[in-house]
MARVONU-704424 format. One line per field, with one value per residue (C-alpha): residue number from 1; x, y, z; residue in three letters. Coordinates in steps of 0.1 Angstrom, whole numbers, m for minus. Example, Ala and Ser with C-alpha at 12.3 -4.5 7.8 and 13.67 -1.06 7.14 Angstrom:
! MARVONU-704424
nr: (1; 2)
xx: (123; 137)
yy: (m45; m11)
zz: (78; 71)
rest: (ALA; SER)
This chain:
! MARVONU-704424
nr: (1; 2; 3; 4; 5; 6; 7; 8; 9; 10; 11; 12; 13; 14; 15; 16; 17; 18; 19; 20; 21; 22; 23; 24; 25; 26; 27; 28; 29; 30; 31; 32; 33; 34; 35; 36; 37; 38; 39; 40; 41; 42; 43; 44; 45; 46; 47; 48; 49; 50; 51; 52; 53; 54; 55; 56; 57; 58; 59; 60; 61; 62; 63; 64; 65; 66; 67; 68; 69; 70; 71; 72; 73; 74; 75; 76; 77; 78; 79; 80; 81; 82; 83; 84; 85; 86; 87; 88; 89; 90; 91; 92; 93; 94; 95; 96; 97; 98; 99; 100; 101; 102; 103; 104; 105; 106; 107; 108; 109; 110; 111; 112; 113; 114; 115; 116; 117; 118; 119; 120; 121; 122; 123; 124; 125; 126; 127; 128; 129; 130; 131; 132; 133; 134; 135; 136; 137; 138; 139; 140; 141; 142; 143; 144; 145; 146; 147; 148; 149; 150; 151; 152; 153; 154; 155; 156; 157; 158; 159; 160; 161; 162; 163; 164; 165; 166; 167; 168; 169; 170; 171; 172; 173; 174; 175; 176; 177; 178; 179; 180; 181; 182; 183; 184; 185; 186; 187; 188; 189; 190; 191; 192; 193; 194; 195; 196; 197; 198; 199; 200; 201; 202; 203; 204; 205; 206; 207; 208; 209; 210; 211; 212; 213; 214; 215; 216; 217; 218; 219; 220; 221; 222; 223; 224; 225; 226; 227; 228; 229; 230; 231; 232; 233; 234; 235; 236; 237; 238; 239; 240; 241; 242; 243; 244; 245; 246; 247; 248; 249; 250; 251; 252; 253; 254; 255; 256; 257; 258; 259; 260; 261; 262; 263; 264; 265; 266; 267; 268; 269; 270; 271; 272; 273; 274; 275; 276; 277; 278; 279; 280; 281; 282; 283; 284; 285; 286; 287; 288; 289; 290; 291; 292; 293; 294; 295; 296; 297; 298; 299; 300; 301; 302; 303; 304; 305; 306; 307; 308; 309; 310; 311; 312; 313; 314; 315; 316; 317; 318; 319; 320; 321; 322; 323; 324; 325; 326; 327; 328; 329; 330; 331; 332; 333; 334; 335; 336; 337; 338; 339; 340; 341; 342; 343; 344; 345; 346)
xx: (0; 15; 11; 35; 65; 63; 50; 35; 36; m2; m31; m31; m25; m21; m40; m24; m40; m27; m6; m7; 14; 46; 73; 78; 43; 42; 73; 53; 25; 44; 62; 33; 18; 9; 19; 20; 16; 10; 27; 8; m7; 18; 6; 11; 17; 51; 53; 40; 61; 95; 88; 101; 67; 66; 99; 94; 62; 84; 109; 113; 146; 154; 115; 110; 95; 78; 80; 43; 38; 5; m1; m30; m35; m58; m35; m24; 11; 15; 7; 25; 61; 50; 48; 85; 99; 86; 101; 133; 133; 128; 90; 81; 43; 28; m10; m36; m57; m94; m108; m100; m133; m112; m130; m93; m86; m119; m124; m93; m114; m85; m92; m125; m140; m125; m150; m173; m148; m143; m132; m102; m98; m91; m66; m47; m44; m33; m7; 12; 5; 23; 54; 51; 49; 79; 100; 78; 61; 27; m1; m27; m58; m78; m109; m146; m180; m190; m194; m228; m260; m267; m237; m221; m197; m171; m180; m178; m146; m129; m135; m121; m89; m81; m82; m62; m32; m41; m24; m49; m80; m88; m124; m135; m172; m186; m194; m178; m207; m207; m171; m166; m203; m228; m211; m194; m209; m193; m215; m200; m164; m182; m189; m160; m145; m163; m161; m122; m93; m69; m66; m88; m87; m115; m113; m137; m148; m127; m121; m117; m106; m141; m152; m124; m129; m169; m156; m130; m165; m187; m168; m141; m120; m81; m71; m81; m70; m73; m66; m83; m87; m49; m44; m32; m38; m14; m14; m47; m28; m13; m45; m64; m39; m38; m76; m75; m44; m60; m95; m89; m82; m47; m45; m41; m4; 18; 18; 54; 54; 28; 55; 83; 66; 51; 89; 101; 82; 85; 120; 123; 92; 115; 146; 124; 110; 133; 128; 109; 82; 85; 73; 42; 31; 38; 7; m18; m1; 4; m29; m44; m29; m31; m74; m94; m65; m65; m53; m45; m61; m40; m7; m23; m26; 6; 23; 9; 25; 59; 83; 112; 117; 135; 106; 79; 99; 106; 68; 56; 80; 68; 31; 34; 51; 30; 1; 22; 20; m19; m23; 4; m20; m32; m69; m84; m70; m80; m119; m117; m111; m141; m163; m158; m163; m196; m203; m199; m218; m245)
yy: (0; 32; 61; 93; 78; 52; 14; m3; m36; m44; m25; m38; m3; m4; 26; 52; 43; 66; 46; 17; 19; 26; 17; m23; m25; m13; m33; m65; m57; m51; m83; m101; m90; m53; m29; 3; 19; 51; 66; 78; 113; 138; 173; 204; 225; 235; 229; 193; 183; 184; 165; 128; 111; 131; 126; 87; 90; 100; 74; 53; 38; 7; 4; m5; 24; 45; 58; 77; 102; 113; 151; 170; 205; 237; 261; 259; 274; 250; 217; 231; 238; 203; 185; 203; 187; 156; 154; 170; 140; 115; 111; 105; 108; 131; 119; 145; 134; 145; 113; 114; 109; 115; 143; 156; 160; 176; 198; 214; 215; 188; 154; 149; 182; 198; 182; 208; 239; 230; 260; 259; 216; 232; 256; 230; 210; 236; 251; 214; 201; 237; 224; 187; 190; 206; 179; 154; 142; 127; 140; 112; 126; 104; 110; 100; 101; 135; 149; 131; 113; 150; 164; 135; 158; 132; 131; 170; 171; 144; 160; 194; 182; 159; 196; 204; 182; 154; 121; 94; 98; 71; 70; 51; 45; 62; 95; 118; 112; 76; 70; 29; 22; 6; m8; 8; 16; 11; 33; 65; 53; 36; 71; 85; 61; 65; 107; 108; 97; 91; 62; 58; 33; 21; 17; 3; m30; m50; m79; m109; m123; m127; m94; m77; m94; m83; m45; m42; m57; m35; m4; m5; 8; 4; m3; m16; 6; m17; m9; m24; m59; m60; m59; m87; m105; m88; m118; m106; m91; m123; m138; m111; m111; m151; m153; m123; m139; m176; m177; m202; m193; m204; m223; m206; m191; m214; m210; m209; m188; m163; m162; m152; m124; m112; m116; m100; m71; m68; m67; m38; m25; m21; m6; 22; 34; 20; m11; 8; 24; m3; m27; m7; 0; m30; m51; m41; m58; m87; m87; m86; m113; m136; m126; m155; m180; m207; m201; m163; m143; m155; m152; m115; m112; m123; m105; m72; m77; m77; m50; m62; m67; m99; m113; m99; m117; m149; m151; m147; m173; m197; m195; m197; m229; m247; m231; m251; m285; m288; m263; m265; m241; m213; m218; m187; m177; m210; m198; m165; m179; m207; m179; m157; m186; m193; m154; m162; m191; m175)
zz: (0; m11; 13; 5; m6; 12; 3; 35; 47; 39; 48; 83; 104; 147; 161; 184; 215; 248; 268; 248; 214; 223; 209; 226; 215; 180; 174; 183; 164; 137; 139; 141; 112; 109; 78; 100; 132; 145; 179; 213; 208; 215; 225; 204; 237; 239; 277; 272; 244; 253; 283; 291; 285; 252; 242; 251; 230; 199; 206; 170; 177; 160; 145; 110; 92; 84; 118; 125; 152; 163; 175; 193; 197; 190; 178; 142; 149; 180; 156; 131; 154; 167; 134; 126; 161; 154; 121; 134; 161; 127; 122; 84; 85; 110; 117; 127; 162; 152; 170; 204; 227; 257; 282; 291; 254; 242; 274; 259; 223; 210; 194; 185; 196; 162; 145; 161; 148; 112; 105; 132; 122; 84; 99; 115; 87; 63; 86; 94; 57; 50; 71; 61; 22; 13; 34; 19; 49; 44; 65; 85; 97; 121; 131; 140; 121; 144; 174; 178; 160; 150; 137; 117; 91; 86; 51; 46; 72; 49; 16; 28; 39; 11; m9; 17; 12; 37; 25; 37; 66; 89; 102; 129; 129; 163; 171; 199; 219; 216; 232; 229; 237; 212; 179; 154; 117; 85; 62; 69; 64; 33; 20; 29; 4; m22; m25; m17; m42; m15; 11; 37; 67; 87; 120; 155; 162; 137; 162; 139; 107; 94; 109; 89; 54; 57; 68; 37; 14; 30; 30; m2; 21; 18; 47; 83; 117; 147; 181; 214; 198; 196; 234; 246; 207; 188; 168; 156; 126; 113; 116; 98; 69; 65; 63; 34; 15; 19; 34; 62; 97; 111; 137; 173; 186; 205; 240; 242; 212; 230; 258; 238; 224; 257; 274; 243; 247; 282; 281; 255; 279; 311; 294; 275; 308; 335; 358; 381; 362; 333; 363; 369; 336; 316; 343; 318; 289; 308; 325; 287; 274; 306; 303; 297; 304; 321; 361; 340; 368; 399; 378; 371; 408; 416; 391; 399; 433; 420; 421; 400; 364; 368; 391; 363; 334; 358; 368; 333; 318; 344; 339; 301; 307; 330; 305; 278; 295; 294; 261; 232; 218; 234; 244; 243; 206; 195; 211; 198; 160; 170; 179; 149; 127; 144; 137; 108; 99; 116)
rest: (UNK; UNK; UNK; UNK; UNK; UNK; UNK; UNK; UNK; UNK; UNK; UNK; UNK; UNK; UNK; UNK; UNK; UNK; UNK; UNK; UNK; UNK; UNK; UNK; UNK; UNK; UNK; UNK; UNK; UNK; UNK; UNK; UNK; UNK; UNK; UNK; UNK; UNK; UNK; UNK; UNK; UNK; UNK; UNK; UNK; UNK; UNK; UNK; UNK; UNK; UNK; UNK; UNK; UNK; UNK; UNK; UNK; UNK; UNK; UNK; UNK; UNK; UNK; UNK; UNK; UNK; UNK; UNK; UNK; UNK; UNK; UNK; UNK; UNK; UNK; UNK; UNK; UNK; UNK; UNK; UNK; UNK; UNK; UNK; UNK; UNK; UNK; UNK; UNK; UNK; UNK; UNK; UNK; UNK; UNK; UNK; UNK; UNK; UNK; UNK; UNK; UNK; UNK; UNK; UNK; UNK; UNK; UNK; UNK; UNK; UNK; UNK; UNK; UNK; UNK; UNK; UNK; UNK; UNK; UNK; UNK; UNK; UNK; UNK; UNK; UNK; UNK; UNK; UNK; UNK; UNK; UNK; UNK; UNK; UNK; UNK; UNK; UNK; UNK; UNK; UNK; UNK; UNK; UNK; UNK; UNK; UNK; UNK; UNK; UNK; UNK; UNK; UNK; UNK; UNK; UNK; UNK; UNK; UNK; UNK; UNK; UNK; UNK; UNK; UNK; UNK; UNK; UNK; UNK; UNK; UNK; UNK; UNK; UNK; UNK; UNK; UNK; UNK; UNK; UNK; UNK; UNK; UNK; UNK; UNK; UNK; UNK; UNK; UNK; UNK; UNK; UNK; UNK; UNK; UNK; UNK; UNK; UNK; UNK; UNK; UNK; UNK; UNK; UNK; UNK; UNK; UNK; UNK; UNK; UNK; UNK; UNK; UNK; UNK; UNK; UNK; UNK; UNK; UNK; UNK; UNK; UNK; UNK; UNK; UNK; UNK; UNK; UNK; UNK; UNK; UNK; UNK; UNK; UNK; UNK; UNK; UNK; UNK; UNK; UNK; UNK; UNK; UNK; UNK; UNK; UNK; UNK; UNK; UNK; UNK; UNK; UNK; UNK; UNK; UNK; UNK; UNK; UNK; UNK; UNK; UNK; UNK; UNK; UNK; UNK; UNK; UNK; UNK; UNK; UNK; UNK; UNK; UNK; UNK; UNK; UNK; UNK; UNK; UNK; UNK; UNK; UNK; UNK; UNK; UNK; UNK; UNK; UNK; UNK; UNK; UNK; UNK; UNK; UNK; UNK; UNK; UNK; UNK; UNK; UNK; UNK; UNK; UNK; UNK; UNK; UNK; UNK; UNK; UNK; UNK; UNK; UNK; UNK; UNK; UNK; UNK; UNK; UNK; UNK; UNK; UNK; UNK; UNK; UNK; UNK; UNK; UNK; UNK; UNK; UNK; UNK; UNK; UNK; UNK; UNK; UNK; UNK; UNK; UNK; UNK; UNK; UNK; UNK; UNK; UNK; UNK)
C-alpha cells in the first residue's frame, strides 16, 4: 500500500492508542503482522512536548518504518512547530488526532471536539501540511463520524482536507458522543471512500478475521486501523492477513510462542521506561494477554505484586510454561477464531 513515498507492509495499520502503542508495543504488532503503526498522541503545547513522557512517546529507535507520530493541539502554529519537532526528532508521516473521545482532550477543544470547529480543524491541517509538504512528509488525519447522532460531518470534514493536502484519513465508525459504547458503523467510512481519491482506513470494532474481510466488502475501504482488539492479541494481525491472503483461519499461537513475544516485549518495555516504572506499567499488557487464560487471573494477581523486572519476566515465563503442559495451543485464541467462525456461519 503506497502512502507518501512510502509502500506499506499491507493495509493492516495499529491505532495510536494513549498509553498503549509505544514503541515495545508497535514493534510486536508489527512483527506479528501489521503494515504500520501510529505513535501515542503527542501534545502540540510547547510545555508538554519536550517533556520525558513526550519525548518517550516519539521514541522510534530501531523500529521498521515509516515511523508515524501522532499530534493533538488547537492552535495551528503549535501543531504546526510540533509537526517540525517531530520530524526533526525522525518522524516521516505526522497523523492529525481529530478522533480522540477523551473528556481531558476535548475539554481542551483537542481530538474529537474539532469536528465541532471545522473551520479551526481546516486551519490546522493547512498550517502542518504547510510544514510537512515541502520535506515530503505525508499528512494522516484520524478521526470520528461527528461529534454526535446530529452532527455526523465526517463526510464533509474528509473532503475538505483531502483539498487540503491530507495524504490518507482514517475514520473510525462512532461519534464523539458515543465513546466505545454501542457498535461501530461502517457506512460513513463507506462514504468516505467512495467521494475521496486518497486512502482511507477504517477503523472500530474489527475484532476478527471474518469481521475484517466483511468491513474491507462492506466499505471499499483500503485499509483496516485496529486498536483495542490487539491488546493482549497482537497476533490478531497475522490472523487477519492469513484469512485475506487464503480464506482459512490459522491455527491458534503457540503458547510458548505467545510467551516469547510477551517476554520479548516486556524486556524492551523495562529498558524504555526504567525497571521501576517499566514494572508498573507493563501489568496491563500482561494482565491482557493472561485474560481469559486458564489459572491467568491468579498469575495477574501475583504478578501485579511484583516490584522487580526480573521477578515480572521470571513469573511470566513460568506460567506460560506450566500453561504449555496442558495447552500446546493457546486456548483462548483458539476460542476467539471458533467464535468468529460461528459469527460467521451464523
Amino acid at each position: 500500500m503506497q502512502l507518501g513515498a512510502f509502500v506499506l507492509a499491507n493495509r493492516l495499520f495499529v491505532a495510536p492508542m494513549a498509553g498503549v502503542t509505544d514503541r515495545p508495543f508497535r514493534t510486536l504488532c508489527r512483527r506479528l503482522g501489521a503494515g504500520h503503526a501510529v505513535s501515542e498522541m503527542i501534545s502540540a503545547r510547547p510545555e508538554l512536548r519536550a517533556t520525558a513522557q513526550s519525548l518517550r512517546r516519539a521514541d522510534h529507535r530501531g523500529e521498521a518504518g515509516p515511523a508515524a507520530v501522532q499530534i493533538a493541539g488547537t492552535e495551528p502554529a503549535q501543531m504546526a512547530d510540533a509537526a517540525r519537532a517531530c520530524i526533526d526528532r525522525g518522524a516521516q508521516i505526522i497523523d492529525l488526532n481529530m478522533g480522540c473521545p477523551a473528556k481531558k482532550v476535548c475539554n481542551a477543544w483537542a481530538g474529537s471536539a474539532l469536528m465541532r470547529d471545522e473551520p479551526l480543524a481546516l486551519a490546522i491541517i493547512d498550517a502542518v501540511v504547510a510544514v510537512c509538504a515541502p520535506q515530503r512528509v505525508p499528512v494522516t488525519l484520524k478521526m470520528r463520524t461527528g461529534w454526535c447522532a446530529a452532527e455526523r460531518n465526517a463526510l464533509r470534514l474528509a473532503r475538505a482536507a483531502e483539498s487540503a493536502g491530507i495524504a490518507l484519513v482514517a475514520v473510525h465508525g462512532r461519534t464523539r458522543e458515543q465513546g466505545y459504547k454501542g457498535e461501530a458503523e461502517y457506512d460513513t467510512a463507506a462514504a468516505v471512500k467512495a467521494a475521496l481519491r486518497i486512502p482511507v482506513a477504517v477503523n472500530g470494532d474489527i475484532d476478527s478475521p471474518h469481521k475484517a474481510a466483511r468491513v474491507l466488502h462492506a466499505t471499499g475501504c483500503d485499509a483496516l486501523m485496529i486498536g483495542r482488539a490487539a491488546l493482549g492479541r497482537p497476533w490478531i494481525f497475522g490472523d487477519i492477513a492469513h484469512y485475506l491472503e487464503h480464506g482459512t483461519l490459522r491455527a491458534a499461537p503457540a503458547t510458548l510462542d505467545v510467551r516469547d513475544w510477551l517476554l520479548a516485549q516486556l524486556r524492551e518495555h523495562h529498558a524504555l521506561y526504567g525497571e521501576a516504572a517499566g514494572v508498573r506499567s507493563a501489568r496491563k499488557h500482561i494482565g491482557w494477554t493472561l485474560r481469559a487464560l486458564p489459572g491467568g487471573d491468579a498469575c495477574r494477581a501475583a504478578v501485579n505484586a511484583l516490584e522487580s523486572a526480573d521477578a515480572q519476566l521470571r513469573a511470566v515465563a513460568a506460567y506460560f510454561d506450566a500453561l504449555a503442559d496442558a495447552h500446546p495451543r493457546l486456548p483462548a485464541a483458539a476460542d476467539a477464531a471458533n467464535d468468529a467462525l460461528a459469527r460467521a456461519s451464523a
